[in-house]
N, C-alpha and C positions, 0 to 999 in steps of 0.2 A: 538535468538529464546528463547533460557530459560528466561530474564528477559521479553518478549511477550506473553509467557503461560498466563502467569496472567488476559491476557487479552481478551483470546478465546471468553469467551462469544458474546463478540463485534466484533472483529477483527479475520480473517482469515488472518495466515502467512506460508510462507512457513517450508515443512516437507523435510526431507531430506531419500531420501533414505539410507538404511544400508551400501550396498554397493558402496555406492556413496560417493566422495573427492568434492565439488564443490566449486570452488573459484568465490566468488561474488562479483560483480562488484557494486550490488545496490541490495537493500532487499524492498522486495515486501509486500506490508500489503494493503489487500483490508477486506474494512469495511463492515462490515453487514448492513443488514434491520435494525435491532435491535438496534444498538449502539444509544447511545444519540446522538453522535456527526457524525456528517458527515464526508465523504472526505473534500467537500470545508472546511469545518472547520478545521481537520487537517491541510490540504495543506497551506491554511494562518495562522495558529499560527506556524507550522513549519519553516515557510520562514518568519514570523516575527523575530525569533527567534535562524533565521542564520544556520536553517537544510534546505539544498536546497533538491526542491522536482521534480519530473518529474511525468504527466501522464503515466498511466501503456500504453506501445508504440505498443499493437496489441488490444485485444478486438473485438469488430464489425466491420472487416474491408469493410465491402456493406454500413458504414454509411459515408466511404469516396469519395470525389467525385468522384476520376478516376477508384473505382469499384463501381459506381452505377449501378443496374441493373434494370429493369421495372417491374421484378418481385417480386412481395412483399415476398421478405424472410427473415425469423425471425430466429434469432439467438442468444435466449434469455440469455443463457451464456455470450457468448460473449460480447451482450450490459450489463451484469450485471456488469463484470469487467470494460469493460469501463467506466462507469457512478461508481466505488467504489473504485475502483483501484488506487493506489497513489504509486513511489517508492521512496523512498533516495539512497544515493550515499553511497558504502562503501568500505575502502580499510585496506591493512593487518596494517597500521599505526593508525590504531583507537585504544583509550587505554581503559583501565574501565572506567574513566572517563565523555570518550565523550559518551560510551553507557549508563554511569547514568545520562547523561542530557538529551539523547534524550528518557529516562526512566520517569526523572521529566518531561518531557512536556506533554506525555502521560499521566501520572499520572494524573497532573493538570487538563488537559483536562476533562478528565472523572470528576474526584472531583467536577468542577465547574458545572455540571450539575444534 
């Protein structure tokens, strides 16, 4: 989260509460209106670049088949995370390192734009 600050303006990540210990599995970054760059864009330089990436796995759940319903319900949160929503994968074996890489590709990103 601290080396993401940097990037609020574009990027929404998660906040942790005070009282809260939370062991993460995969870190969540859903991109703004606003950013230069897109999720798709993320998503393939990330996975270019050997950061594997996953769709954020709830979002709009009425835009999946087996809860389709007839009735037109909006759920405009919901679809916003879906359609910005991106996560990676993270575990207690990650060093500084690998989070200054996946620091330079953000960077880059934005830079290039």
């Amino acid at each position: 989260r601290d080396r993401m600050q940097k990037y609020d303006q574009w990027l929404e990540t998660p906040t942790v509460h005070y009282k809260s210990d939370p062991s993460y599995f995969f870190y969540c970054v859903t991109v703004k209106e606003s950013s230069p760059v897109s999720r798709d864009e993320f998503v393939r330089e990330f996975e270019q670049r050997g950061i594997r990436t996953r769709p954020y796995f709830a979002g709009n759940i009425l835009k999946q088949p087996a809860y389709y319903h007839e009735k037109n319900v909006e759920l405009p949160v919901s679809t916003y995370l879906m359609k910005n929503t991106f996560v990676f994968g993270v575990w207690p074996g990650l060093e500084a390192e690998h989070f200054d890489y996946i620091d330079s590709v953000v960077q880059e990103l934005f830079n290039a734009k």
